[in-house]
C-alpha angles and dihedrals in degrees: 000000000000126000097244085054105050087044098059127132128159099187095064101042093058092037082052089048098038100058087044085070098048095044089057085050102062094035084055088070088044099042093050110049094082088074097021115019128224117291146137079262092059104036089051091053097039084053091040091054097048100048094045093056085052110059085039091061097044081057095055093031086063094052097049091047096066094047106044108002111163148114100267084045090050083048089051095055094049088045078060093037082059097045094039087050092043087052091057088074088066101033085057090052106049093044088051093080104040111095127219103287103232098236094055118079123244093245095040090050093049094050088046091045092054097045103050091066096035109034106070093051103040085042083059095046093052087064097068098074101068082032087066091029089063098040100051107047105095094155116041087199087080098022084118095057089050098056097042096060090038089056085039096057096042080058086054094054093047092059097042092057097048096057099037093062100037089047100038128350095067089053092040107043111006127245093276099050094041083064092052080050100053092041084050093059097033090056094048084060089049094052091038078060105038097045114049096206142165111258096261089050091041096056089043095054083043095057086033084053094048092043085059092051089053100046084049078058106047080051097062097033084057091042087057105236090099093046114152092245092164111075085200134358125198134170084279116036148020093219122195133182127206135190105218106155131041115164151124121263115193090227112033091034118216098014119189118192115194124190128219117226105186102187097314103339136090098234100173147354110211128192108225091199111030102034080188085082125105134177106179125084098221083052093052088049094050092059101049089051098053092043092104091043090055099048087043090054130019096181089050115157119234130183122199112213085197124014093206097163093336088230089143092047089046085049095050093046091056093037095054113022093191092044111120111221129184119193121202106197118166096201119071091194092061093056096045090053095045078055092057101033120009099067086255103150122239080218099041120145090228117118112213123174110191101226137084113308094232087057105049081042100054098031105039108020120085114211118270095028108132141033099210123034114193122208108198100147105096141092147140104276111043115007113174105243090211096067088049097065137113075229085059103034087056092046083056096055095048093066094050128096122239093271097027123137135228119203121182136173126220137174122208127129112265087210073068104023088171092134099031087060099041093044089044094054096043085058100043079058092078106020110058087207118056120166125185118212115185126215101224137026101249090043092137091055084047126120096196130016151162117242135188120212114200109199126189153160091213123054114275116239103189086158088118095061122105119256083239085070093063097212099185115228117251090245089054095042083050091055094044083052093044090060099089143010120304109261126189118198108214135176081246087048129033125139101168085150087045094050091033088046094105089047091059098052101049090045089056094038090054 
């Protein structure tokens, strides 16, 4: 009997193929958030593509299978998975740079985007199953039983795949060289099919297979498209830190800024040397509206829905030495790198506990707990539903004392304004005084724009802000509100994608 066939065994081959799909499928959400972020949008296409190349290729699977089902075929279709999963390096990075075109709709661009990288190899994967099916029944009186562990255990596969990337190969290995990994398995299949061979000879055509694979690799890594542009990547985030700033200020000396890039976004500029520095206008902002409180109260107790680059904790550290300050930052890769790069102390008297924010809010906080609570989690492209709702804004609420203060940023268009006028009146739902700062002049022509929301029990007096702060009047903020509709986010019904949807387009159209 021939090796191939002593060797036989349905059942691993689908559970192999089966969590290669899935596999494909969550590093699909990672791979493309760089250019798209991550979204409802993008986790429903990602899915739908998938699915739907699936259940093609079981189709066509089917009809080849009864045409030319054997091993050297079956070894045909993983030498073109392999092909189809290694393409999808390129393909990511072409697509990449090309923007929204402005005749196509948002929803229609990120399902065509998607699948453009994920459908043709998922769609050949999907051929394998009838392939085996059909290879393996030799007696049709228990044909039942032999497809239904061969679908079982390609159920199997798919879950183990599924767990074992979102728990620990993206962690372990990072979204691009995952992809080397799977071609690499999938084309030592191929070869193992292909090439009926003794043991010694099949293991050397699988780690030849797998050596080809990695000088492909080191080519187009050389040749650029497959460049490590992620310094680390984690379940949560592709992070990236820039340089962008070296010089001399007369005062500070030798200053070096360093931005933040979490996935597409500029999340945060921090000032290596003068951590009173601050860049960003929110966080300008931030900082003139909580000048009395601080005065008023220099142990003040502050708690960070979001660390980022921790460039305002940093600032209120060194702002007020006796502050107490809790971070709840979900990524532990963002805080180690804001450790190595972004002038974050080893020793620093910043608490950060590396888990949601609701969590750590509802399970480990007790009520009245802070003066000030920052809310620095949200963007464009990917805001977390959960840290929006009338549930959240209450358990905010909760931990504050009497005259404490919640501040929150938010981005939307205020030529759009859906989700600054839903979020504002959630929250105006459990504080009775909510004011709204912009960040820029023409923020009401603006496609996209940053936005601070000031939240209290007691009546807010920002009189003492600058003009340059733009603190809208509670008869202008009434009519922007008054423009549409009410709209209250709750944890039953939350359609930030939905709300930011217009953001997201123009940003990818510009």
């Amino acid at each position: 009997m021939r090796l191939r066939q002593r060797l036989w065994n349905p059942y691993v081959i689908v559970f192999i193929s089966s969590a290669c799909i899935m596999v494909l499928e969550l590093v699909a959400s990672r791979l493309i958030a760089p250019q798209l972020g991550v979204s409802l949008y993008t986790w429903t296409s990602v899915i739908g593509v998938i699915l739907a190349g699936i259940s093609l290729g079981n189709y066509i699977g089917g009809r080849l299978a009864d045409r030319y089902a054997s091993p050297r075929f079956l070894g045909l279709i993983f030498a073109l998975a392999a092909l189809g999963s290694l393409s999808v390096l390129w393909l990511n990075s072409k697509m990449g740079n090309i923007n929204l075109p402005q005749a196509i709709p948002l929803l229609l661009w990120v399902v065509a985007f998607i699948a453009a990288e994920f459908f043709i190899p998922s769609t050949i994967l999907g051929c394998v199953s009838p392939i085996v099916v059909k290879l393996s029944l030799k007696n049709l009186e228990r044909s039942g039983t032999t497809v239904g562990k061969i679908y079982a255990w390609s159920s199997v596969g798919s879950i183990v795949g599924t767990f074992a990337t979102g728990f620990f190969l993206i962690s372990w290995f990072g979204t691009k060289t995952i992809i080397l990994i799977i071609s690499g398995v999938l084309l030592a299949l191929a070869l193992w099919f292909l090439t009926d061979t003794t043991p010694r000879r099949a293991i050397i055509s699988a780690l030849a297979a797998l050596l080809a694979v990695g000088g492909t690799a080191g080519a187009l890594w050389r040749g650029g498209f497959l460049c490590r542009d992620c310094l680390l990547e984690t379940n949560y985030f592709c992070i990236k830190v820039n340089t962008i700033q070296e010089g001399y200020d007369q005062i500070e000396g030798f200053e070096t800024i360093r931005e933040l890039i979490l996935d597409r976004l500029v999340h945060s500029y921090s000032n290596l040397q003068n951590p009173l520095s601050l860049r960003y206008g929110y966080e300008q902002t931030y900082a003139l509206v909580i000048e009395p409180l601080l005065a008023q109260k220099p142990d003040l107790a502050a708690f960070f829905i979001g660390g980022g680059g921790y460039t305002f904790p940093r600032y209120l550290e060194a702002k007020v030495p006796q502050s107490h300050l809790v971070v709840a930052e979900i990524d532990p890769g963002v805080t180690a790198v804001a450790k190595a790069y972004l002038g974050l102390r080893e020793d620093t008297r910043i608490i950060t506990h590396n888990m949601d924010a609701r969590l750590f809010m509802r399970w480990y906080s007790q009520p009245d707990s802070y003066d000030i609570i920052f809310g620095d989690a949200f963007n464009d492209y990917s805001v977390p539903y959960h840290l929006t709702t009338l549930e959240f804004a209450r358990l905010v609420d909760r931990l504050l004392r009497d005259d404490g203060l919640y501040l929150a940023n938010i981005i939307d268009g205020g030529a759009h304004g859906h989700f600054l006028r839903a979020f504002v009146r959630t929250v105006q739902q459990v504080f009775p005084y909510v004011q709204v700062i912009p960040s820029i002049d023409g923020w009401r022509e603006a496609s996209r724009s940053t936005f601070v929301i000031v939240a209290s029990h007691r009546p807010l007096d920002l009189s003492y802000l600058p003009e340059s702060a733009l603190v809208l009047s509670q008869e202008e903020l009434a009519a922007y509100l008054a423009l549409e509709e009410p709209v209250i986010l709750t944890d039953d019904y939350v359609p930030v994608d939905n709300l930011l949807a217009p953001v997201f387009e123009d940003s990818n159209r510009s």
